[in-house]
C-alpha positions as a printed NumPy array, in Angstrom:
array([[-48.803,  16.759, -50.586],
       [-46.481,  19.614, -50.544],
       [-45.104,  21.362, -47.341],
       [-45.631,  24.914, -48.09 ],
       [-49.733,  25.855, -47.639],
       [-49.158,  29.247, -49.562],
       [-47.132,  31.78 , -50.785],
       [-46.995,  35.803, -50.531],
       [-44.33 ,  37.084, -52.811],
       [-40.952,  35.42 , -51.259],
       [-42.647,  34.515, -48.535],
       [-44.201,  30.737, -48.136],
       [-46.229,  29.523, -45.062],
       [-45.689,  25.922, -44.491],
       [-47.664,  23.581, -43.264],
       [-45.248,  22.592, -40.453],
       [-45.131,  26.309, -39.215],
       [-48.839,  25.985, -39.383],
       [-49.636,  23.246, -37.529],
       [-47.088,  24.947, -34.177],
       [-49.535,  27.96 , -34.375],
       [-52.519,  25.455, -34.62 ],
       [-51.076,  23.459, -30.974],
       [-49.994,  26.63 , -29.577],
       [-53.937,  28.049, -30.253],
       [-55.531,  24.678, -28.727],
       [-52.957,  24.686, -25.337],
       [-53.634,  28.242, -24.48 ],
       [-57.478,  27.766, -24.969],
       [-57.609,  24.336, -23.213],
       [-55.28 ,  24.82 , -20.429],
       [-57.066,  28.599, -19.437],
       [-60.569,  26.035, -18.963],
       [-58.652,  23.809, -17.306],
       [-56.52 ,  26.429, -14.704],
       [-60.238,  27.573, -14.551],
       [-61.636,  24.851, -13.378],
       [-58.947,  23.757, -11.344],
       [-59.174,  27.13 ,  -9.355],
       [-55.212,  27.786,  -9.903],
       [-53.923,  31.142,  -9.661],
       [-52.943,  31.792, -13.176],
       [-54.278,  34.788, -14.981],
       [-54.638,  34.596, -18.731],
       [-51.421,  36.799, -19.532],
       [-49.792,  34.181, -17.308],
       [-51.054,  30.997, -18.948],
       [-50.158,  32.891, -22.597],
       [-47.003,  33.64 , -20.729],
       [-46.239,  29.819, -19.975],
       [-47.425,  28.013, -23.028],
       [-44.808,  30.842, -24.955],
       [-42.229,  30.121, -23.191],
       [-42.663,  26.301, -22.872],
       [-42.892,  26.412, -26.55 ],
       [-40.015,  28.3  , -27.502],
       [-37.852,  26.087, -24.836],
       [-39.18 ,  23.233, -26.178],
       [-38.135,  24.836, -29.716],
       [-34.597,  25.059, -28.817],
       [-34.829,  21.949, -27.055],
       [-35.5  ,  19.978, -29.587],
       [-32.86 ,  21.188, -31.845],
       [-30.11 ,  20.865, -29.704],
       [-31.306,  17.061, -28.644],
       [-30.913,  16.807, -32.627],
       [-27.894,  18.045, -33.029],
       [-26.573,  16.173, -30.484],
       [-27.513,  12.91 , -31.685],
       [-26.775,  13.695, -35.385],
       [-23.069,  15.55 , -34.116],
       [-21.084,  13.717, -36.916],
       [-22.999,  15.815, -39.53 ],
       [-23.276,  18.786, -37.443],
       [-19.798,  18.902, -36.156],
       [-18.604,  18.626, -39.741],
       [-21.197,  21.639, -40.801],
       [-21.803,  24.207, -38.289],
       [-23.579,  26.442, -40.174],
       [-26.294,  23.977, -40.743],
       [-27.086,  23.767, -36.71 ],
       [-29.452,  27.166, -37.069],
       [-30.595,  25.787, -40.619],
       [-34.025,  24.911, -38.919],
       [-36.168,  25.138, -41.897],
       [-34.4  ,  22.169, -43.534],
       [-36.054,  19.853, -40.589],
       [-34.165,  18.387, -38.125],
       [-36.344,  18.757, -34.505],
       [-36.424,  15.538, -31.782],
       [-39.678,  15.58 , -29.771],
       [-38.383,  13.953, -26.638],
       [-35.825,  16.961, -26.863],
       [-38.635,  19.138, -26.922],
       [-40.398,  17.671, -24.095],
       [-37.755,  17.519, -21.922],
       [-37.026,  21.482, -22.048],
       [-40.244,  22.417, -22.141],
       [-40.891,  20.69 , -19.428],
       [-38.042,  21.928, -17.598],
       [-39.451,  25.55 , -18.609],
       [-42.834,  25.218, -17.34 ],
       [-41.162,  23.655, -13.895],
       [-39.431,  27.088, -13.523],
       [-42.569,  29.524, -14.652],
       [-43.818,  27.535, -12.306],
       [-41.569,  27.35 ,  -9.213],
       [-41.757,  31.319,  -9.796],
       [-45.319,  31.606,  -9.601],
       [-45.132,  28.854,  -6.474],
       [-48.011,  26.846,  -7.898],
       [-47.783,  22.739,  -7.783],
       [-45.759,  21.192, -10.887],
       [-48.001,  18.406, -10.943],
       [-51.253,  19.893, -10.559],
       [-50.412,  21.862, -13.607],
       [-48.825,  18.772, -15.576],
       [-51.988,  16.833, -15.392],
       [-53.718,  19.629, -17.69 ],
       [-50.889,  20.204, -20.053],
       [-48.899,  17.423, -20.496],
       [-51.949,  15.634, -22.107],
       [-52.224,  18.946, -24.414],
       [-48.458,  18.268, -25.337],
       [-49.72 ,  15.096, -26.997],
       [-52.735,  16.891, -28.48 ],
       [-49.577,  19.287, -29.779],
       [-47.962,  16.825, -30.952],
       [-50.749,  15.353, -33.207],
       [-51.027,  18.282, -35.116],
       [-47.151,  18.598, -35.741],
       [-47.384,  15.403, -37.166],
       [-49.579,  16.282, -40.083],
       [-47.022,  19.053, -40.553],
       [-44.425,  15.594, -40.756],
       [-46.617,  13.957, -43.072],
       [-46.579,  17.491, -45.347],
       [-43.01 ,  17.504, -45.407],
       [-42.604,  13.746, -46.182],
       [-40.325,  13.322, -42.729],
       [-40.873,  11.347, -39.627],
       [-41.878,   8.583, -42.365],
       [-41.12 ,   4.699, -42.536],
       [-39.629,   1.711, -43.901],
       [-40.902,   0.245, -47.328],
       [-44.209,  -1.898, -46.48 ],
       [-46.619,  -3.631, -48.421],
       [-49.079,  -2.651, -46.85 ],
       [-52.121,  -0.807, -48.745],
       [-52.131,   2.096, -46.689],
       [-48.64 ,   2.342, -47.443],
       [-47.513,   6.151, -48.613],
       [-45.57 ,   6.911, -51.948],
       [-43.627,  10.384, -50.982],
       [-42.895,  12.801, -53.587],
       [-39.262,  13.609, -55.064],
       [-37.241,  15.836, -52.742],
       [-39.296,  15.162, -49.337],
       [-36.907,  12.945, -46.947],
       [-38.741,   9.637, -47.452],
       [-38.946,  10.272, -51.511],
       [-35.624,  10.622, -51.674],
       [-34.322,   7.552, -49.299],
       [-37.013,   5.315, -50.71 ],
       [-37.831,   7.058, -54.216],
       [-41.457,   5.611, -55.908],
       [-41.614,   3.102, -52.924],
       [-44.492,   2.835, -50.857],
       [-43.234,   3.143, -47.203],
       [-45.419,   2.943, -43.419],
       [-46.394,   6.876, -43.014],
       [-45.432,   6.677, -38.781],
       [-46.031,   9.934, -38.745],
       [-49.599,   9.461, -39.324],
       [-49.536,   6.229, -36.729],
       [-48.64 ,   8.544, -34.447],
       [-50.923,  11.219, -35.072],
       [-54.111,   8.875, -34.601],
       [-52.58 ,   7.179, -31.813],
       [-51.615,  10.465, -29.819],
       [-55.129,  11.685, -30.365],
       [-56.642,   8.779, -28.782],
       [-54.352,   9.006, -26.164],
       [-55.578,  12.405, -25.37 ],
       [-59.345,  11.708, -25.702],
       [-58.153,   8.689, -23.163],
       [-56.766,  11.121, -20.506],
       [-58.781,  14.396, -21.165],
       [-62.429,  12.77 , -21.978],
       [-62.506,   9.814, -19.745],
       [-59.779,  10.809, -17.141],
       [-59.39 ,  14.268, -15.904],
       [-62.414,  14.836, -13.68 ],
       [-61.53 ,  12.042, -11.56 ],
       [-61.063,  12.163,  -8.264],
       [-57.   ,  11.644,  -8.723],
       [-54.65 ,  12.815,  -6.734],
       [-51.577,  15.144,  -8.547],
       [-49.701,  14.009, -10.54 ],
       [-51.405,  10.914, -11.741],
       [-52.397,  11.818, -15.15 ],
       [-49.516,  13.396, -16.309],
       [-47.343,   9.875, -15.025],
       [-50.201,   7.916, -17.293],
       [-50.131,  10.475, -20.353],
       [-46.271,  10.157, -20.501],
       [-46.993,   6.033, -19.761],
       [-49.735,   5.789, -22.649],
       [-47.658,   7.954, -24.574],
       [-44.188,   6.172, -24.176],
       [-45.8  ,   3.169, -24.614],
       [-47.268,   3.264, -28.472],
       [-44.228,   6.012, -29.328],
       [-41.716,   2.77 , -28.413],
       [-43.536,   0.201, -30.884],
       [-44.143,   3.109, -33.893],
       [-40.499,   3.57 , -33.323],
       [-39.507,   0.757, -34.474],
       [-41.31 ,   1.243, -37.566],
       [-39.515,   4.352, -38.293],
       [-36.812,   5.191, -40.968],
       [-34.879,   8.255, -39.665],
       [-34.704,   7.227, -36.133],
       [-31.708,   8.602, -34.062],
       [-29.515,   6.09 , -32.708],
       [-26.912,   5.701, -29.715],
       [-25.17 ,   2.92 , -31.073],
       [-26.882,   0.136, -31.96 ],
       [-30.173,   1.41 , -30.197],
       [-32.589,   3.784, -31.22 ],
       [-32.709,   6.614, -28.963],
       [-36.381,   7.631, -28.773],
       [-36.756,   4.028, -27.974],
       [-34.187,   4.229, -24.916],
       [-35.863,   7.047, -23.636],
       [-39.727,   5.777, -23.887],
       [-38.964,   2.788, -22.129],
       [-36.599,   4.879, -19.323],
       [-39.584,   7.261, -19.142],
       [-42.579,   4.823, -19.145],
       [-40.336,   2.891, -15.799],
       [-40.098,   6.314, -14.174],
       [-43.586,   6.894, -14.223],
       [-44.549,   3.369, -13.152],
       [-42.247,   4.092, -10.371],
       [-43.651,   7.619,  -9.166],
       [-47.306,   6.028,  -9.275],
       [-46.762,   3.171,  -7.044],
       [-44.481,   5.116,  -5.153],
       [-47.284,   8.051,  -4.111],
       [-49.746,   5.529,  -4.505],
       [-51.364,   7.648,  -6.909],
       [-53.055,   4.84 ,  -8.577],
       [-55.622,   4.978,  -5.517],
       [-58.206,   8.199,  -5.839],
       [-58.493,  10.714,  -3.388],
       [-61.998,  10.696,  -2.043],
       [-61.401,  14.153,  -0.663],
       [-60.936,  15.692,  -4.111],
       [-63.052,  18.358,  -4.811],
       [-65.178,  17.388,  -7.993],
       [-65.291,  19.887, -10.602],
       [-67.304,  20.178, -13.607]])
């Protein structure tokens, strides 16, 4: 494995940079069927419009969440807070301001938050899958040692090669990879065209998804921590209760036989 696909002259394309273009390519072409079928009023320039600026929120996002957590390096190296290239994104970071960007694209457009979460935010987690190969290409997002046979031996220089040099460690990255896709063949393939009323599937998506992120956590190496606990942790299991909450709340659980089917 090596994290740059190719090179042009000084130029490399990596794998990681890759695999954003890849999610970016599958959200716009998945959420225009799904605004489609849905009947929203979002023209195509609009949904491009919304997926690049959830994206490059999410971007920024993500660093700063980062940064945040990981302030006793950063505040003793400022310049290193633009280095992105070296690594250094948090997802929840990401999801949190991209959220918060699509919530305003869409408060502007006055079109239903959740009506428009339940198509993308299982799309995020399709997203996500893909940036996790770009993880496993870059030898980050990895591990402790394990025994196990599928355990991964990381090269010299990637982060896991050089915290845990010629030792095979879990590749989470992976784990969570396989287990975001089957979230999102969960929600998309045997979900969506239910009868449900808004909001529901993007409160299960960010359930399902908070749910195996919490237990893969713990298998992680490079986890953030706040204190003694691991962050990503904190916030799956504060974000899992909130969406338990807003189902039973709405009673969204129960499907609304007055939904228009759509095929």
């Amino acid at each position: 494995m090596h994290p740059v696909f190719f090179e042009i002259g000084p130029i490399d394309i990596r794998f990681y940079s890759l695999m954003y273009i890849l999610a970016m390519g599958l959200g716009y072409n998945l959420l225009s069927a799904e605004v489609s079928r849905k009947k929203l009023p979002l023209s195509k320039n609009d949904i491009l419009n919304l997926v690049l600026f959830a994206v490059a929120a999410g971007i920024l996002g993500a660093r700063l969440y980062y940064v945040i957590f990981r302030w006793d390096y950063y505040g003793a190296s400022l310049e290193e807070i633009f280095a992105i290239r070296r690594g250094g994104l948090a997802s929840h970071g990401g999801f949190i301001a991209g959220a918060a960007a699509g919530w305003l694209f869409l408060r502007y457009h006055k079109i239903s938050f959740p009506k428009l979460a339940d198509a993308a935010l299982p799309l995020v987690v399709l997203g996500e899958a893909c940036i996790r190969f770009g993880n496993f290409m870059n030898g980050e997002a990895h591990g402790f040692p394990t025994n196990m046979p599928w355990g991964v031996v990381f090269p010299p220089g990637s982060p896991a090669g050089s915290q845990f040099p010629a030792i095979p460690v879990h590749p989470t990255m992976l784990y969570q990879l396989f287990y975001d896709l089957l979230v999102f063949a969960v929600i998309w393939c045997a979900c969506r065209k239910k009868p449900h009323k808004d909001g529901f599937l993007a409160a299960l998506t960010v359930i399902l998804y908070s749910s195996g992120r919490f237990f893969i956590e713990g298998l992680r190496a490079d986890s953030l921590y706040l204190g003694h606990f691991r962050v990503a942790q904190v916030v799956c299991l504060a974000f899992g209760l909130a969406m338990v909450f807003f189902i039973f709340n709405g009673n969204l659980y129960r499907q609304n036989p007055s939904a228009h089917r759509r095929s």
